[in-house]
Each structure stands twice: as C-alpha cells, then as structure tokens.
C-alpha positions as CSV (number, residue, x, y, z in Angstrom):
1,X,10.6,-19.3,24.8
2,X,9.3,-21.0,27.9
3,X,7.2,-19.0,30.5
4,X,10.1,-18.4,32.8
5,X,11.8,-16.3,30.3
6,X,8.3,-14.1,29.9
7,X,7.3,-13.4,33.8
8,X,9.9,-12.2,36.1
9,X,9.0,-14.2,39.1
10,X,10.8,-12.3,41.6
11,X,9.4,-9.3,40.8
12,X,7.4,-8.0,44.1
13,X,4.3,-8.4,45.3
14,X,3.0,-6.1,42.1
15,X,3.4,-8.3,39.6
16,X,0.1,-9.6,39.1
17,X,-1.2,-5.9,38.6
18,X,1.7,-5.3,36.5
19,X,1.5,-7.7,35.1
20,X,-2.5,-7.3,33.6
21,X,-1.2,-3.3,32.8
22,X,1.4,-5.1,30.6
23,X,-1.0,-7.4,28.9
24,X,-3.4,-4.9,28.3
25,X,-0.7,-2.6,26.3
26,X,0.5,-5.2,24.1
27,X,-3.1,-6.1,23.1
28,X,-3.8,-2.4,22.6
29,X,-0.2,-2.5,20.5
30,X,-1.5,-5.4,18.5
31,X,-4.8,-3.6,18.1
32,X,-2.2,-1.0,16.4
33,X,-0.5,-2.8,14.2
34,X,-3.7,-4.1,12.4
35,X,-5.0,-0.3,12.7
36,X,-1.4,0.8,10.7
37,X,-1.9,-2.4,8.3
38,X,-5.7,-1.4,7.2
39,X,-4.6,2.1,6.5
40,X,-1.7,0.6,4.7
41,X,-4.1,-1.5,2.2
42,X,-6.3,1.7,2.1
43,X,-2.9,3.8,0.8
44,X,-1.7,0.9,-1.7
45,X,-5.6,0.2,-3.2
46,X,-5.4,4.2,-3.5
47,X,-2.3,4.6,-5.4
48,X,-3.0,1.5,-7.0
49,X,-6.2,2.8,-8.5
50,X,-5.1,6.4,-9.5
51,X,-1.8,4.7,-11.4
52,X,-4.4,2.3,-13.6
53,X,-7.0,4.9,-13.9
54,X,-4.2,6.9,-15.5
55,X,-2.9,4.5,-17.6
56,X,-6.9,3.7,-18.7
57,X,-6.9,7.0,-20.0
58,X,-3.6,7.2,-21.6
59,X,-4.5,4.3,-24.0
60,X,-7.2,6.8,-25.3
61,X,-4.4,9.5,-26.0
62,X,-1.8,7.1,-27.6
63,X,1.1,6.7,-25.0
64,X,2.3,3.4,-25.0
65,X,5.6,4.3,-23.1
66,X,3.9,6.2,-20.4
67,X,1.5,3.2,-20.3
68,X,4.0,0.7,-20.4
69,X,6.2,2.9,-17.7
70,X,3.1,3.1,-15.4
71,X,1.9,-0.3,-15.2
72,X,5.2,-1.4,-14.3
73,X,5.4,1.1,-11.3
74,X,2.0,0.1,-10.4
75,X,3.4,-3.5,-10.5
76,X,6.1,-2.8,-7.9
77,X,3.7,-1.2,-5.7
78,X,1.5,-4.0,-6.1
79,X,4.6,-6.5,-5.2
80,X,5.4,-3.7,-2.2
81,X,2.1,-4.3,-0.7
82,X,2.2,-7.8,-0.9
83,X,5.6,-7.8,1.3
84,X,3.5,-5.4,3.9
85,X,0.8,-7.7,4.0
86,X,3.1,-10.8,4.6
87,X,5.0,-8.7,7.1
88,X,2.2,-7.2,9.4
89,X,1.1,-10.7,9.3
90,X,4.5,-12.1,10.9
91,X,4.5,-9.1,13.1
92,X,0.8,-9.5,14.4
93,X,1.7,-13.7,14.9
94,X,4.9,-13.1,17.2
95,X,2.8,-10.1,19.1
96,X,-0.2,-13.0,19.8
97,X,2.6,-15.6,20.3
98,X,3.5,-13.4,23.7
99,X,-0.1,-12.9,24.1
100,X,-0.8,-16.3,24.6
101,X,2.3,-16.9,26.7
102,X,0.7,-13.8,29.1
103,X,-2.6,-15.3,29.0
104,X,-1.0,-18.3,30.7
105,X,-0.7,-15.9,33.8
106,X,-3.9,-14.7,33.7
107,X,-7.4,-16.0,35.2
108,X,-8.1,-16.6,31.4
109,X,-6.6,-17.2,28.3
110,X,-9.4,-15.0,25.7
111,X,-7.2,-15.1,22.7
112,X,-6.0,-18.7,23.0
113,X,-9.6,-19.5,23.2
114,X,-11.2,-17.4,20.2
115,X,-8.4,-18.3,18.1
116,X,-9.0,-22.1,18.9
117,X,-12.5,-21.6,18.1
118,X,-11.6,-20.0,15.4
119,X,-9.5,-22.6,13.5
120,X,-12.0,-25.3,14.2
121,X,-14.7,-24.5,12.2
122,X,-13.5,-26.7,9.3
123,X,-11.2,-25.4,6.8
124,X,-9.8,-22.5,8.0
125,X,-8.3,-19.6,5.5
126,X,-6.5,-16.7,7.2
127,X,-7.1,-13.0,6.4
128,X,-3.7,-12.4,4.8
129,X,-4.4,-15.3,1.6
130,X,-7.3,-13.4,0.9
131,X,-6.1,-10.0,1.6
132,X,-3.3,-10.8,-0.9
133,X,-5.6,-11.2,-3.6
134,X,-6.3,-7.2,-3.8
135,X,-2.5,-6.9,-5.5
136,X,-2.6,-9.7,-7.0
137,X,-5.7,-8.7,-9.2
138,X,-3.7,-5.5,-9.9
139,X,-0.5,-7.3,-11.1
140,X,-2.5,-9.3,-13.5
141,X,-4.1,-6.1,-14.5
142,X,-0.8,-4.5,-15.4
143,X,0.7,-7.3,-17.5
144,X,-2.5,-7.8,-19.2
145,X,-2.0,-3.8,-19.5
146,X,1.7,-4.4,-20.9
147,X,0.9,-6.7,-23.0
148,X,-2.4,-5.1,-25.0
149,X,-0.3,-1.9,-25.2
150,X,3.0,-3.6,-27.0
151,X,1.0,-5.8,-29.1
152,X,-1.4,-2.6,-29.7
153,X,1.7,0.1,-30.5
154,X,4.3,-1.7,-31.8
C-alpha cells in the first residue's frame, strides 16, 4: 500500500481535521482490540483452570475416563487460545501498519517512534511469545495428566 492509496488527496479543505478524527478512532479501535484480547486470556486462563481443577479432583474419586475426557477438552481450548493469541496479534500488526502510514500525515509519527525505541533496546521478544506460554504450560499439564491417569488406571 503506498500513501496515495491511504489519504484521499482531493478531499476538501477538511481533510487534515478529518483526517486527525480518523487517526484518533483507529488508535482508540486498536486500543479495543487489545482490551477484547486481555479479556480473551482472562476467559481461556478461567476455563482453563476450572477444567484442571476438576480433573485434580477427579483423580481422587477414581475416574480415569472423565479425567482422560477432560484434559483433552482442556487441551483444545488450550490449542484455541493459542490461535486467538496469534490472531489478535496479526489483527493488532495490520491496524499499527495503517497507523503508521497515518502518522506519515501527521505533525508526528508517536507510534513509529515508541515502537522504534522499542525494538532497539537489544534483543527484543514480543508480548505474544510470551503470552503463548500461559497454554502452553496447560497443554503440557494435560498430557502429563493423560498420561499418569492411563498408566495409573489401566
């Protein structure tokens, strides 16, 4: 995309105040879609935590298949979340991707600043690796959880 495909140059003589309304929404929108992908880990770490808390205490009552049954759903939820993570994370790049093309129009470019900043303080590790980590922990959980129960009950 090149800049003359983002700013309607003919526009009027509003488009530099129309344009700065515009910029401000889709930074408020972006601001969104990190607000709907915290609450998203918050409902996955939930359910996450309930379904091995229940299989914890099933081990004490004897019910492998349950157990078994459980940690496998708990293991597609886990996989689930992963794919949310990866894709807020490919929503949130293309929505700073036009951010930075706005900023390019505007007395000065914030983002494109911070993020170069950012990234060159040495080795840099974006929040989604370590974000990913959270189901990851829990998948591991549920084999290990598999596999104690079938070499424990049968």
């Amino acid at each position: 995309m090149t800049n003359d495909d983002l700013v309607n140059k003919n526009y009027g003589a509003d488009l530099q105040k129309d344009l700065l309304e515009q910029y401000k929404l889709y930074v408020e929108s972006s601001l969104e879609v990190t607000s709907k992908r915290l609450e998203s880990n918050k409902f996955h770490l939930t359910l996450n935590s309930i379904i091995f808390g229940i299989a914890g205490y099933l081990t004490t009552i004897n019910q492998p298949a349950v157990i078994i049954l459980l940690s496998a759903v708990g293991t597609i939820i886990s996989v689930v979340w992963i794919q949310s993570i990866i894709s807020y994370k490919e929503l949130n790049k293309a929505k700073f991707k036009v951010i930075h093309e706005l900023e390019k129009h505007m007395p000065a470019c914030v983002f494109t600043c911070e993020e170069k900043y950012y990234k060159g303080k040495g080795k840099f590790q974006g929040l989604t690796s370590r974000e990913k980590w959270c189901p990851i922990i829990f998948i591991v959980l549920y084999a290990l959880v598999i596999a104690l129960t079938i070499y424990t009950f049968i």
